[in-house]
DSSP file (Angstrom, degrees, kcal/mol; ACC not computed):
  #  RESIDUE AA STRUCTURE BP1 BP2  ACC     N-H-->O    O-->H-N    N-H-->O    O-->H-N    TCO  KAPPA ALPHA  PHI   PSI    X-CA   Y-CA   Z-CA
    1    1 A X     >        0   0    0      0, 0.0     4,-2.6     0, 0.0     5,-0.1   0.000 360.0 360.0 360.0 -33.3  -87.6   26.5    1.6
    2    2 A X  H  >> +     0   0    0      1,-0.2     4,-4.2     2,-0.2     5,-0.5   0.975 360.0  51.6 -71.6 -44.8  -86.4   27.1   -2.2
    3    3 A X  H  >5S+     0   0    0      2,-0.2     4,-3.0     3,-0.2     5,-0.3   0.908 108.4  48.8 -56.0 -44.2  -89.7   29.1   -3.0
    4    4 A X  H  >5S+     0   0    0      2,-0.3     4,-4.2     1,-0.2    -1,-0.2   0.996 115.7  53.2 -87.5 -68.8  -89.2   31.4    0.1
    5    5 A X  H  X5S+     0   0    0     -4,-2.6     4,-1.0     1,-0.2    -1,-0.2   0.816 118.5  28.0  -4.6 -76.1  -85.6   31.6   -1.6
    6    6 A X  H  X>S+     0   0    0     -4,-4.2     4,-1.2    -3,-0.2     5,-0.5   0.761 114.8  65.2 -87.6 -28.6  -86.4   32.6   -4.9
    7    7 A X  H  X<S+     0   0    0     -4,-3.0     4,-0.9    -5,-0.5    -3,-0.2   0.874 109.1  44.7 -43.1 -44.1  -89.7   34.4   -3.5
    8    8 A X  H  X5S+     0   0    0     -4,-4.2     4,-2.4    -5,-0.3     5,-0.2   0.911 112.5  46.8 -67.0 -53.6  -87.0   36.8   -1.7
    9    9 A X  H  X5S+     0   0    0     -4,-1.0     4,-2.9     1,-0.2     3,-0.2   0.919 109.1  60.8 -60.9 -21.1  -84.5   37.3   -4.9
   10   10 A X  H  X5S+     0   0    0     -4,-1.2     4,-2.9     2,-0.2    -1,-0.2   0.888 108.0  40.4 -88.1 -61.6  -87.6   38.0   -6.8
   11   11 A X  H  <<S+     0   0    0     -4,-0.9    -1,-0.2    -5,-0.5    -2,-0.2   0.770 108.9  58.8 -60.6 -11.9  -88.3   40.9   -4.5
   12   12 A X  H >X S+     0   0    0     -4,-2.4     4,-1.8    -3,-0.2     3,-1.7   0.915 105.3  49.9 -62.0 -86.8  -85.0   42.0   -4.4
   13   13 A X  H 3X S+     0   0    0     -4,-2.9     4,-2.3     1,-0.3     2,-0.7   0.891 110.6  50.7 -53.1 -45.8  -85.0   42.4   -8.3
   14   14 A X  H 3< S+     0   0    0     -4,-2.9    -1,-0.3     2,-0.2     2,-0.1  -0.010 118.1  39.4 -86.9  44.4  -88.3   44.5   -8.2
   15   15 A X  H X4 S+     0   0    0     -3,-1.7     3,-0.6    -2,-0.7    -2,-0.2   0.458 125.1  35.0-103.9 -79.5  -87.0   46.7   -5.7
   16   16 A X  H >< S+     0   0    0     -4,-1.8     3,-3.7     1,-0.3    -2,-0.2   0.711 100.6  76.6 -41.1 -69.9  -83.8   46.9   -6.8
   17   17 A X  T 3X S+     0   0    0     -4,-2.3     4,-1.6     1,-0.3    -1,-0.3   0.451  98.4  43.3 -13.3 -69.7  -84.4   46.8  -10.4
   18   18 A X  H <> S+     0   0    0     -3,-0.6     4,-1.1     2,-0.2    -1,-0.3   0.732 108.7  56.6   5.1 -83.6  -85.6   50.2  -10.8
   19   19 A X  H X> S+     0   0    0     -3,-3.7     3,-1.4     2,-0.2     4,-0.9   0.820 108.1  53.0 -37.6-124.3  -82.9   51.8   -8.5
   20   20 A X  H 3> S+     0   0    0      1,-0.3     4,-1.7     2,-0.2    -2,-0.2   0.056 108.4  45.5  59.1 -93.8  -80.6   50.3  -10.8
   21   21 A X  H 3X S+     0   0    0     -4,-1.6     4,-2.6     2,-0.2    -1,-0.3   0.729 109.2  57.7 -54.9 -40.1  -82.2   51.8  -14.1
   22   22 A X  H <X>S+     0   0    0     -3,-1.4     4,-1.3    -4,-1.1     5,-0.5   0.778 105.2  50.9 -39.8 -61.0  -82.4   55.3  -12.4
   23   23 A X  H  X5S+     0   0    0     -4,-0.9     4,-1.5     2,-0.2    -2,-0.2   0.967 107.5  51.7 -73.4 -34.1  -78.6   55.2  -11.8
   24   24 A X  H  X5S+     0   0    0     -4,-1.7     4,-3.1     1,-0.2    -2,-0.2   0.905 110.6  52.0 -40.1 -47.3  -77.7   54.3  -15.6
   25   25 A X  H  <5S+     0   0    0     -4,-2.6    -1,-0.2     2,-0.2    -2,-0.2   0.892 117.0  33.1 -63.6 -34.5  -79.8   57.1  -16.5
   26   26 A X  H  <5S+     0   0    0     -4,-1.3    -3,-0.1     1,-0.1    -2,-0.1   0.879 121.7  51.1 -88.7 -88.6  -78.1   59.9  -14.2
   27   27 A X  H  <<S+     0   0    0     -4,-1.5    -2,-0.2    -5,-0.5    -3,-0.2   0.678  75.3 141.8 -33.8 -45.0  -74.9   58.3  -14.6
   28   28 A X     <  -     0   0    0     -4,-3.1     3,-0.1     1,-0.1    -3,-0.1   0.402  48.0-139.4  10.1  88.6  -75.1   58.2  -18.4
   29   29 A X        -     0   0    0     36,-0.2     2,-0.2     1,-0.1    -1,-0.1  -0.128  25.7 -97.3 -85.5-179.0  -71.5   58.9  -19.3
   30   30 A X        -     0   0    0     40,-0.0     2,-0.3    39,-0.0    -1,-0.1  -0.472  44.4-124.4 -87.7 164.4  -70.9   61.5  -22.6
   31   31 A X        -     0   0    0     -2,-0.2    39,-0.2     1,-0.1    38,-0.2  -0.844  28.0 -96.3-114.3 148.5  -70.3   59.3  -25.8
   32   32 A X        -     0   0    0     37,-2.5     2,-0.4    -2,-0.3    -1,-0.1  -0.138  34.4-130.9 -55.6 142.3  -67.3   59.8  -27.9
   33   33 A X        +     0   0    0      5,-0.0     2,-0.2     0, 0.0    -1,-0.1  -0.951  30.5 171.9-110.2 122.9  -67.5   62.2  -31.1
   34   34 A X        -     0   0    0     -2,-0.4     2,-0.2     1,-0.3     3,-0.1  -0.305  44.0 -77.0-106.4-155.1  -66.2   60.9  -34.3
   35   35 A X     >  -     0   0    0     -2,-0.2     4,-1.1     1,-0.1    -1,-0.3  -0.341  46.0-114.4 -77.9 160.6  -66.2   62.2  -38.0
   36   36 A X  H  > S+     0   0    0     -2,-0.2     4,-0.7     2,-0.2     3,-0.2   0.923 126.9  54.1 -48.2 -58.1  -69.7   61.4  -39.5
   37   37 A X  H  > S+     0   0    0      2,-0.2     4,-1.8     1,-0.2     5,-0.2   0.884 110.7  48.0 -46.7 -55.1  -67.4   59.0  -41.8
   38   38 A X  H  4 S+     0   0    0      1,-0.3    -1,-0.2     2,-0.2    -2,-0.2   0.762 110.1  49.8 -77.5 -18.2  -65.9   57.2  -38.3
   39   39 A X  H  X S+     0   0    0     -4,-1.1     4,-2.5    -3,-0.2    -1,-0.3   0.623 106.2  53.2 -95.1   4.5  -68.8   56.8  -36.9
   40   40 A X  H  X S+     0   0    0     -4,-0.7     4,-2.4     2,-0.2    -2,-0.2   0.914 113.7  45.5 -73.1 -46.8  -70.3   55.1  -40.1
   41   41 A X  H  X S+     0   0    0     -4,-1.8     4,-0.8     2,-0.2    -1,-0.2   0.509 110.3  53.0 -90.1 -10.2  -67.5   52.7  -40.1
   42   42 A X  H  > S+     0   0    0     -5,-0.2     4,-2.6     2,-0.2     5,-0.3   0.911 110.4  45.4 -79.2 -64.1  -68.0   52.2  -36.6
   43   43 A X  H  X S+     0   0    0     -4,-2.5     4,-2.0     2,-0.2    -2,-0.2   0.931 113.0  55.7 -37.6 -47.2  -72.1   51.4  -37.1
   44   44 A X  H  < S+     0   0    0     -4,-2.4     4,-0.5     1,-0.2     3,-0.4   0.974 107.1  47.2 -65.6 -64.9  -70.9   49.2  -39.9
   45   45 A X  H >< S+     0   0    0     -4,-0.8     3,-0.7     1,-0.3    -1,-0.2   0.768 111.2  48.7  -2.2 -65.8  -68.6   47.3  -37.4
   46   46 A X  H >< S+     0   0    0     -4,-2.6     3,-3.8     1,-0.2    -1,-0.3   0.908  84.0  82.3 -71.2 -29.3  -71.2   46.8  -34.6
   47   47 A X  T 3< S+     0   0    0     -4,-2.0    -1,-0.2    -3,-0.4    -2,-0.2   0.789  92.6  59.7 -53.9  -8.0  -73.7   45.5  -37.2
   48   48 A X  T <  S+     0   0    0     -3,-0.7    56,-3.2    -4,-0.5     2,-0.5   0.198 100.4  81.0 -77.5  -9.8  -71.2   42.2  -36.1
   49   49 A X  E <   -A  103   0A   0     -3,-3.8    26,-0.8    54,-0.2     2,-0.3  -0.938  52.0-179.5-131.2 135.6  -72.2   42.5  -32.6
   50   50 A X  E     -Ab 102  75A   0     52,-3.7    52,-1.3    -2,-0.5     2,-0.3  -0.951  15.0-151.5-119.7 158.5  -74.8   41.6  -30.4
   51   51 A X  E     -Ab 101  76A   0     24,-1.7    26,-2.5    -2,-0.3     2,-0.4  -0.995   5.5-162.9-110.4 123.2  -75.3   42.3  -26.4
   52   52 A X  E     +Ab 100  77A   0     48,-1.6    48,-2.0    -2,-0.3     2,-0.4  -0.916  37.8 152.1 -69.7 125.8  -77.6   39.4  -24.4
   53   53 A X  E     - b   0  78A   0     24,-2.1    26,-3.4    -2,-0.4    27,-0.8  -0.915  45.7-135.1-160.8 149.6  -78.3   41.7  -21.3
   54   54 A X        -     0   0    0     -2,-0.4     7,-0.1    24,-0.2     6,-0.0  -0.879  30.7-115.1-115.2 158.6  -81.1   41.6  -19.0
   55   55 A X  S    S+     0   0    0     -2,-0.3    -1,-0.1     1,-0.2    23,-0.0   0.931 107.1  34.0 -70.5 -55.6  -82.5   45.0  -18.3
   56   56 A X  S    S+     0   0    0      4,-0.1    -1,-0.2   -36,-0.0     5,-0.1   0.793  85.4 114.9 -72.9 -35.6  -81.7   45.3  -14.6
   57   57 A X     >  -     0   0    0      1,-0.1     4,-1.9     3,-0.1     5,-0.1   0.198  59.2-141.8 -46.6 140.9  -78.3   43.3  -14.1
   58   58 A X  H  > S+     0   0    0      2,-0.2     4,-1.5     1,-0.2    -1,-0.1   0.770 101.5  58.5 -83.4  -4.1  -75.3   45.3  -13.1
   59   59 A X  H  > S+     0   0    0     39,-0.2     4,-2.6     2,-0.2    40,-0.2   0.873 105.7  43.3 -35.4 -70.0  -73.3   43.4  -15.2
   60   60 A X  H  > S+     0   0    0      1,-0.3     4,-1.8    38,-0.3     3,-0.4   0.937 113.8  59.1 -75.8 -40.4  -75.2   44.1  -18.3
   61   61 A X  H >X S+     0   0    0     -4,-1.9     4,-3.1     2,-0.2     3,-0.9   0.903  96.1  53.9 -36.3 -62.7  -75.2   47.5  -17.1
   62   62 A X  H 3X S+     0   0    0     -4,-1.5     4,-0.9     1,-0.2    -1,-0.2   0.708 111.7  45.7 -53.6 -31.0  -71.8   48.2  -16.8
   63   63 A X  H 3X S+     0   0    0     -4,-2.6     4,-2.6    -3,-0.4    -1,-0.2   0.797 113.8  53.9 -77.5 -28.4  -71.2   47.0  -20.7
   64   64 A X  H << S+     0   0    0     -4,-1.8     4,-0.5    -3,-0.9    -2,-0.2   0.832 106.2  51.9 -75.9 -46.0  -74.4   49.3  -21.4
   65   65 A X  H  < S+     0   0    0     -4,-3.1     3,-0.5    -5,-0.3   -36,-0.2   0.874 111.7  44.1 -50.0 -57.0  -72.5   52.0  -19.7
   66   66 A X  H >X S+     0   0    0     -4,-0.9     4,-2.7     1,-0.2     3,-1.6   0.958 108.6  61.3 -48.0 -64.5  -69.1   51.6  -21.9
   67   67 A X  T 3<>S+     0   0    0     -4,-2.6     5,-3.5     1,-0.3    -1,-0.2   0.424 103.8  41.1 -96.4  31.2  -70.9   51.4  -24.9
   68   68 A X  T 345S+     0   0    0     -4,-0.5    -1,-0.3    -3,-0.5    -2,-0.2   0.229 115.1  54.2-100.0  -6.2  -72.5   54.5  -24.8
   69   69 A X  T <45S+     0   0    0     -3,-1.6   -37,-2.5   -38,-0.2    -2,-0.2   0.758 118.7  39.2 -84.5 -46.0  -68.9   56.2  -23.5
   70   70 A X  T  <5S-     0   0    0     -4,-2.7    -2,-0.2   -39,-0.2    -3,-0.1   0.622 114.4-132.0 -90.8  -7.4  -67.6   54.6  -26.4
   71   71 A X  T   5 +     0   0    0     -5,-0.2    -3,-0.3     1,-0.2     2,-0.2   0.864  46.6 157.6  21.8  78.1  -71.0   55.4  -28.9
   72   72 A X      < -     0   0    0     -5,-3.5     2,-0.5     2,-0.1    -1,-0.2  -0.703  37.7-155.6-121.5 144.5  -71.2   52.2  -30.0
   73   73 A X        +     0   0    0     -2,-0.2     2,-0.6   -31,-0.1    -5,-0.1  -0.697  34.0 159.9-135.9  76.9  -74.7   51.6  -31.3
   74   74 A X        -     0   0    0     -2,-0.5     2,-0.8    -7,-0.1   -24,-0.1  -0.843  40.8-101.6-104.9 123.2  -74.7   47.3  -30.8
   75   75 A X  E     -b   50   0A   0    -26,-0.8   -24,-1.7    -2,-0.6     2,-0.1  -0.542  28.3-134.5 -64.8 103.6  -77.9   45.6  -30.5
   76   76 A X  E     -b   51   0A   0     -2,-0.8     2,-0.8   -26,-0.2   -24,-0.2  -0.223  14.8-171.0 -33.8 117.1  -79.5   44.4  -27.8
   77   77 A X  E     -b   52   0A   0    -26,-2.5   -24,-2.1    -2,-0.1     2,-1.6  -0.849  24.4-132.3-126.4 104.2  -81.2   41.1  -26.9
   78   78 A X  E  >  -b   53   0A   0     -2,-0.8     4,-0.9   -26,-0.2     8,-0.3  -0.399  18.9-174.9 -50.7  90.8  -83.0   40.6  -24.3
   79   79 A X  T  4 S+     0   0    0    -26,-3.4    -1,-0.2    -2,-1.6   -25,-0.2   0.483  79.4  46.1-100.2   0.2  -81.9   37.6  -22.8
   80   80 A X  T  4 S+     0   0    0    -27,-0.8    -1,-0.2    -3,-0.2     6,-0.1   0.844 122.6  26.7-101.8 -72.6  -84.7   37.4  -19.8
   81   81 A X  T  4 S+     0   0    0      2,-0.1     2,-1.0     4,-0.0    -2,-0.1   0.514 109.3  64.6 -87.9   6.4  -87.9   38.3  -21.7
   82   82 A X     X  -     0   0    0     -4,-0.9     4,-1.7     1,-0.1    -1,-0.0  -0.885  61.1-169.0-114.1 109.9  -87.4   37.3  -25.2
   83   83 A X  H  > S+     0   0    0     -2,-1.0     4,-1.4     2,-0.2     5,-0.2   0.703  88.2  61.0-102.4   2.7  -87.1   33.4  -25.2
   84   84 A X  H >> S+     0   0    0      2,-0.2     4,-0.8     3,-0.1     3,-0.5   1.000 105.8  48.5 -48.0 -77.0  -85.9   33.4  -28.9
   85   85 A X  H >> S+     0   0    0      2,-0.2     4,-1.1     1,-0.2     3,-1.0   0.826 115.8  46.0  -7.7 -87.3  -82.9   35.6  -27.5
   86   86 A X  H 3X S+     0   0    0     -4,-1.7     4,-2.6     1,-0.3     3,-0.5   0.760 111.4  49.9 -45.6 -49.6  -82.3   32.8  -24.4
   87   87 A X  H <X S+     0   0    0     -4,-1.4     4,-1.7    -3,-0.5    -1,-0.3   0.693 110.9  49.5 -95.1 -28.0  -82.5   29.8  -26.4
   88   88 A X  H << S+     0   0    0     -3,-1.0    -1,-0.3    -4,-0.8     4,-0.3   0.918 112.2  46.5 -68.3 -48.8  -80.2   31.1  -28.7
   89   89 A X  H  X>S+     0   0    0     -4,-1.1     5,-1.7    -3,-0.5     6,-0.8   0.757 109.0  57.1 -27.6 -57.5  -77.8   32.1  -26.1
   90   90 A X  H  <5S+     0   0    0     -4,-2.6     4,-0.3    -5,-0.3    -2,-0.2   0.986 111.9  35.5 -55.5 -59.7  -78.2   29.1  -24.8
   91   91 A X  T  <5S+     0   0    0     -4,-1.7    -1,-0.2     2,-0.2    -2,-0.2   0.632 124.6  41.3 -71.7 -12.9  -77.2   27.0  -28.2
   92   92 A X  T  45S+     0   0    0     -4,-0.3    -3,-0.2    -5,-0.2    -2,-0.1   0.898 130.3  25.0-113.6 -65.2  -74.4   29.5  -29.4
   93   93 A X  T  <5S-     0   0    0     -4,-0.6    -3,-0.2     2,-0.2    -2,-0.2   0.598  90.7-141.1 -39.1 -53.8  -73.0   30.2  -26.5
   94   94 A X  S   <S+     0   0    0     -5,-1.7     2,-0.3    -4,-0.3    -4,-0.2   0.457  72.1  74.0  87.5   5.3  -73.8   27.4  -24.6
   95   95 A X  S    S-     0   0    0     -6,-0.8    -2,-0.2     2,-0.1    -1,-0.2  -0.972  70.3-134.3-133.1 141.0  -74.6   29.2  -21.0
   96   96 A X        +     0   0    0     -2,-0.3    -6,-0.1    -3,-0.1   -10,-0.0   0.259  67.3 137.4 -89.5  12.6  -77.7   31.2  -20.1
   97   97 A X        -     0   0    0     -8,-0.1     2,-0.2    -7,-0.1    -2,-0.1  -0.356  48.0-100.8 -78.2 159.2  -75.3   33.6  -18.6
   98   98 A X  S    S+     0   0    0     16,-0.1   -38,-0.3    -2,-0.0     2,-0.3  -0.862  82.0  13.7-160.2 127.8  -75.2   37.1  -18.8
   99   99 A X  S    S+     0   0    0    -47,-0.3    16,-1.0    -2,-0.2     2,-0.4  -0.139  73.9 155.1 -93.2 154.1  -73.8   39.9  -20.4
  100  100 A X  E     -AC  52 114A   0    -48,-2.0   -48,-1.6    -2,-0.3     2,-0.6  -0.991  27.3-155.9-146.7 140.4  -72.2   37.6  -23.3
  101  101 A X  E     -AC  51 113A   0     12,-2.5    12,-1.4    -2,-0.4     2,-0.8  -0.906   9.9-138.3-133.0 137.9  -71.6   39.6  -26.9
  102  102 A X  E     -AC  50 112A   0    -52,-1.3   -52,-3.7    -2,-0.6     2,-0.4  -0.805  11.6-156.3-115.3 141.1  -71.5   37.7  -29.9
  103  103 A X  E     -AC  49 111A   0      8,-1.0     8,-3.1    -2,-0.8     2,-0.9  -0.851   5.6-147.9 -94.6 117.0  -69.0   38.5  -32.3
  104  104 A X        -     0   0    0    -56,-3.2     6,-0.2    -2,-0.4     5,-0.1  -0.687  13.2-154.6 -85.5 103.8  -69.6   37.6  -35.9
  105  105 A X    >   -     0   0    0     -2,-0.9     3,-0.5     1,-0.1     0, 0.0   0.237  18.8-119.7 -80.2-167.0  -66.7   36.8  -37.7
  106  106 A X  T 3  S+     0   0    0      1,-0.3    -1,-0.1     2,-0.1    -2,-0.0   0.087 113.6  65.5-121.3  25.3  -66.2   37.2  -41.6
  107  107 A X  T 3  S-     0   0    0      2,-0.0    -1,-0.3     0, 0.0    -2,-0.1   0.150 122.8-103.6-112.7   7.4  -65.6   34.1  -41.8
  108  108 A X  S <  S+     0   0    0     -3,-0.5    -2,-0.1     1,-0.2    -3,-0.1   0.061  79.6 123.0  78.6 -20.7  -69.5   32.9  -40.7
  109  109 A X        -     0   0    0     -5,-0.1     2,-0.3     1,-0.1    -1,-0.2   0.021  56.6-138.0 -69.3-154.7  -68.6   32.0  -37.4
  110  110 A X        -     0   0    0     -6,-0.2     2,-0.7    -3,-0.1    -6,-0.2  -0.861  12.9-159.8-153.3 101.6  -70.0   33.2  -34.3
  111  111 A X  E     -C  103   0A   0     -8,-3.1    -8,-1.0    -2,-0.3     2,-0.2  -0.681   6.9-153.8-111.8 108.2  -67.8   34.1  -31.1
  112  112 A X  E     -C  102   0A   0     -2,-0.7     2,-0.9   -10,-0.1   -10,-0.2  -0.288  11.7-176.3 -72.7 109.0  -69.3   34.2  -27.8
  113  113 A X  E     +C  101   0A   0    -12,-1.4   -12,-2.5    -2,-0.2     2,-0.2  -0.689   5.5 174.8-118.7 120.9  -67.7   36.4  -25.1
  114  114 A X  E     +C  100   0A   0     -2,-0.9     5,-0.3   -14,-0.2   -14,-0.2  -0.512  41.5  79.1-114.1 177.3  -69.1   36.4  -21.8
  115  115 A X  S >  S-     0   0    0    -16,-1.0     3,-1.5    -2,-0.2     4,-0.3   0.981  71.1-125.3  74.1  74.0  -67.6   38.2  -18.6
  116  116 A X  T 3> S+     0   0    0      1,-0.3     4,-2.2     2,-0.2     5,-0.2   0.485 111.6  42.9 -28.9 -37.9  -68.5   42.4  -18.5
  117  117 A X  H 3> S+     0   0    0      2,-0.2     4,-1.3     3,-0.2    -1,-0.3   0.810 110.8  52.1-105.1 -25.2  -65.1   43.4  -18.2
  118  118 A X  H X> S+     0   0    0     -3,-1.5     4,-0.9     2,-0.2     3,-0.8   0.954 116.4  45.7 -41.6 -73.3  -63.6   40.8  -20.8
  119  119 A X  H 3> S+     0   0    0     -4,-0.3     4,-2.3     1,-0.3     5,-0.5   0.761 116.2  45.6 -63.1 -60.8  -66.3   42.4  -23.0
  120  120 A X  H 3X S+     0   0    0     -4,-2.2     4,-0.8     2,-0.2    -1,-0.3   0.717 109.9  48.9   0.2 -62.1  -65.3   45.9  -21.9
  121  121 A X  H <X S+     0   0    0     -4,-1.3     4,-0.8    -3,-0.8    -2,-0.3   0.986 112.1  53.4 -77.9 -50.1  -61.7   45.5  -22.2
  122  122 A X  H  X S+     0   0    0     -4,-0.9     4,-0.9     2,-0.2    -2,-0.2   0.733 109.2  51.2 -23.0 -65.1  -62.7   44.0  -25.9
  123  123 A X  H >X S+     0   0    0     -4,-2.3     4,-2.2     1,-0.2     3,-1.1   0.949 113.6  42.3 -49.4 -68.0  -65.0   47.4  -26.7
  124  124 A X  H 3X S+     0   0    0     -4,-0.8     4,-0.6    -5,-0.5    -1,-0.2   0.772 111.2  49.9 -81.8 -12.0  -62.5   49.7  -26.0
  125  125 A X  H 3< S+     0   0    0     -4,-0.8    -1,-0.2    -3,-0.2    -2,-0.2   0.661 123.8  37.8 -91.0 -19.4  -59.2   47.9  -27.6
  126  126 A X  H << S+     0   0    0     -3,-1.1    -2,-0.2    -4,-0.9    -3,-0.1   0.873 131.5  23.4 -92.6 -24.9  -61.3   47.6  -30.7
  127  127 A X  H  < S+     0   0    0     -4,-2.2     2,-0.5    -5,-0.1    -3,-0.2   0.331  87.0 106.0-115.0  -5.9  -63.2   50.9  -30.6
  128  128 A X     <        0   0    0     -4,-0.6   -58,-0.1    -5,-0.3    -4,-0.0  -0.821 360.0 360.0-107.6 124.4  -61.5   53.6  -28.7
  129  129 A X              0   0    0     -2,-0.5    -1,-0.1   -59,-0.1    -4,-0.1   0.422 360.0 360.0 -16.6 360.0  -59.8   56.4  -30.3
């Protein structure tokens, strides 16, 4: 019964999945315009940030969505195909969940923030005009 289970969700996601990607792209909102100068200090900023996303999630979407509103140029990890990425997640974070963005502080730590519209709300209090 569990394969039939996961046999179903698996078919699900390669239906869906697609759809999905197709609506980020048409949806695409327009990204904020800075100075040349504000958005250098902005790049410098994210270079502090990572996104663990899976390609399809609506989750991960919805932060993908933001930070392109917001034209935040934050690195991606691929937290499904990349098992570097998971295992990493896994040990800094400590959940295979996902979106999570890790912050690096400037102090060496590492703070893991999971939950799209935490992360969201986060983006835009730090990064919005």
């Amino acid at each position: 019964m569990k394969w039939l289970i996961r046999s179903f969700f698996k078919t699900l996601r390669l239906v869906l999945g697609p759809v999905l990607l197709l609506k980020e792209r048409l949806s695409a909102p327009a990204g904020l315009v800075r100075t040349p100068e504000a958005q250098a200090e902005v790049d410098r900023q994210c270079r502090d940030l990572a996104l663990y996303q899976f390609k399809t999630c609506p989750f991960c979407i919805k932060v993908r969505q933001e930070m392109r509103r917001l034209s935040l140029n934050i690195e991606l990890r691929d937290a499904r195909n990349d098992a570097g990425h998971s295992a990493a997640l896994l040990q800094g974070g400590g959940r295979g969940m996902v979106p999570c963005l890790r912050i690096d502080e400037a102090d060496g730590s590492s703070r893991w923030m999971y939950e799209s519209d935490d992360i969201v709300a986060y983006l835009r209090r730090r990064f919005a005009a």
